[in-house]
C-alpha positions, 0 to 999 in steps of 0.5 A: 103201827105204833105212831111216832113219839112226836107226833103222840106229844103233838096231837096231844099238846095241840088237842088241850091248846085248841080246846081249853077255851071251849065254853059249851056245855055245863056240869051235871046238876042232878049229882051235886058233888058234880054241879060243884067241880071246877068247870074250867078243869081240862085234860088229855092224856094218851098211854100206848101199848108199850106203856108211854105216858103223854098228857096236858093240862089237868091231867092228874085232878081225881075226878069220879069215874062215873058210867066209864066204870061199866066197862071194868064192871063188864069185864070183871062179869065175863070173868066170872059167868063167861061170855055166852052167859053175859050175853044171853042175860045182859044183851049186846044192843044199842038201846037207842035211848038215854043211859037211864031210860024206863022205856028201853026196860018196858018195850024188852020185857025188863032185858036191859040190852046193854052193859053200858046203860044203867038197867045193864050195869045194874043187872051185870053187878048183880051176876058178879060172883061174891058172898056179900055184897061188901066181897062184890064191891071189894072185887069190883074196885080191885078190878078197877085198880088193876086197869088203872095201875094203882090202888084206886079209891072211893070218895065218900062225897061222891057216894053220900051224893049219889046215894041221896039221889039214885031214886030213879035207878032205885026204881030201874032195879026193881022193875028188872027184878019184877022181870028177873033179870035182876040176879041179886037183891035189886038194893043191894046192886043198886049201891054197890053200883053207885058205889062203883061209879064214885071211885076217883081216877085221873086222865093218866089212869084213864088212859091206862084203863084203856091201854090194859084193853087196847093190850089184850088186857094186860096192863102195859103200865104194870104188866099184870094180866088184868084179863085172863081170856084175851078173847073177852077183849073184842066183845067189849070193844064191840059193846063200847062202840055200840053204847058207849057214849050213849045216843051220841054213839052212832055219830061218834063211831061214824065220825072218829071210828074207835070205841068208846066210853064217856061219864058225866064226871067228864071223862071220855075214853077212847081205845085204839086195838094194839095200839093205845088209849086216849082219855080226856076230862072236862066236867062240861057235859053236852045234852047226851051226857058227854063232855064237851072239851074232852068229846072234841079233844079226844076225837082230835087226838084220833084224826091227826093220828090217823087211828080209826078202826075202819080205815085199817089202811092208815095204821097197818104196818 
């Protein structure tokens, strides 16, 4: 069941006063267009089903998408290869290891596990069905697009930094290669990857990112059909609670109880089936990659809505 108007404006409301003063965490250093972004920004934005915006505080700075693009990515791949084949050459397990761990590769035989680690991201831009990689890479910012609402774009300062940096998934790509698990030139998925992960978007088009999943994949804004198999929607779902905010996962799904998605640009995602999305940004990272502000405004959010996917007697109509 839809919670009420004012209860969506409060929690939110609520959620940025009680949280904009936070101080833990710091930026992501090893990206340098990421060391240099405002720290003190902050926002949460909530976007339903039936297309309802609620936001406060910076909830229309661009900020890079980073990792949360693996789930668009994903979506676009099952599009095109089908879910058994995704599954079958991706995987659909919790690594139990950081998002760009060699060690995950090497103890599976170069399978990276997850769509949401970067061995997996890599592997699943790789099977994305185009002619070049410039075609891949034009279908995966449409995809993103169409989840957000409107045209969404890459910054050139974002990519020229992590391009000049990407030295460790460079590597993360050849291994997989070597192993045959890469399924285009290894460099080449590579780029379009890190491409992927430096398009721009705000909490607003966060939370409507979410909302297009938490619709069966039609955007609720727009009302494209984004996904064409509703039946795609529950496998992601799965994979985003799995994997979602990397070895912070267990104790999220544990904790707040819906699925989930963060990125070292700041922004944390979280989707409630049928129901809505809440999306938070703060660049402010704790030590698994996850933003302070936004990981404990998010989860806030969730709690005083009552939406969590394993208490289904709290929303059920």
């Amino acid at each position: 069941m839809m919670p009420a108007r004012q209860d969506i404006e409060n929690a939110v409301r609520t959620a940025h006063a009680d949280h904009v003063n936070d101080t833990g965490g710091a930026n992501a250093s090893y990206i340098p267009y990421l060391a240099s972004v405002d720290p003190s920004l902050f926002g949460v934005a909530v976007v339903t089903v039936d297309g309802d915006v609620y936001e406060a505080g910076d909830t229309r700075f661009e900020f890079a998408l980073e990792s949360i693009s693996k789930v668009f990515s994903m979506a676009r791949c099952m599009e095109d290869v089908g879910l058994q084949a995704f599954h079958d050459k991706i995987g659909a397990d919790p690594t139990g290891e950081p998002f760009n761990s060699v060690v995950a590769l090497t103890l599976h035989q170069g399978k990276p596990q997850s769509p949401l680690v970067n061995a997996g991201a890599m592997a699943t831009v790789s099977l994305i069905q185009a002619d070049s990689p410039g075609e891949r890479w034009h279908r995966i910012l449409q995809t993103q697009s169409d989840f957000a609402g409107r045209q969404i774009s890459l910054s050139d300062a974002v990519n020229d930094s992590e391009q000049s940096t990407n030295f460790h998934n460079r590597a993360i790509a050849w291994l997989m290669y070597s192993a045959g698990t890469m399924y285009s030139d290894p460099m080449e998925a590579c780029e379009v990857y890190t491409r992927q992960c430096s398009t721009l978007v705000t909490a607003v088009d966060l939370a409507t990112m979410g909302a297009t999943i938490a619709a069966r994949g039609t955007n609720p804004v727009t009302g494209k059909k984004v996904i064409s198999n509703p039946s795609f929607v529950p496998p992601m779902l799965a994979e985003m609670t799995m994997e979602g905010l990397y070895t912070a996962s267990g104790d999220w799904a544990y904790k707040v109880g819906l699925p989930g998605k963060s990125g070292v640009g700041g922004g944390v995602l979280a989707v409630m089936p049928g129901v809505l999305a809440i999306a938070g940004f703060s660049p402010p990272l704790d030590p698994a990659g996850n933003s302070v502000r936004a990981r404990h405004a998010v989860a806030q959010v969730a709690a005083a809505l009552k939406l969590n996917l394993y208490n289904a007697s709290d929303y059920a109509s």
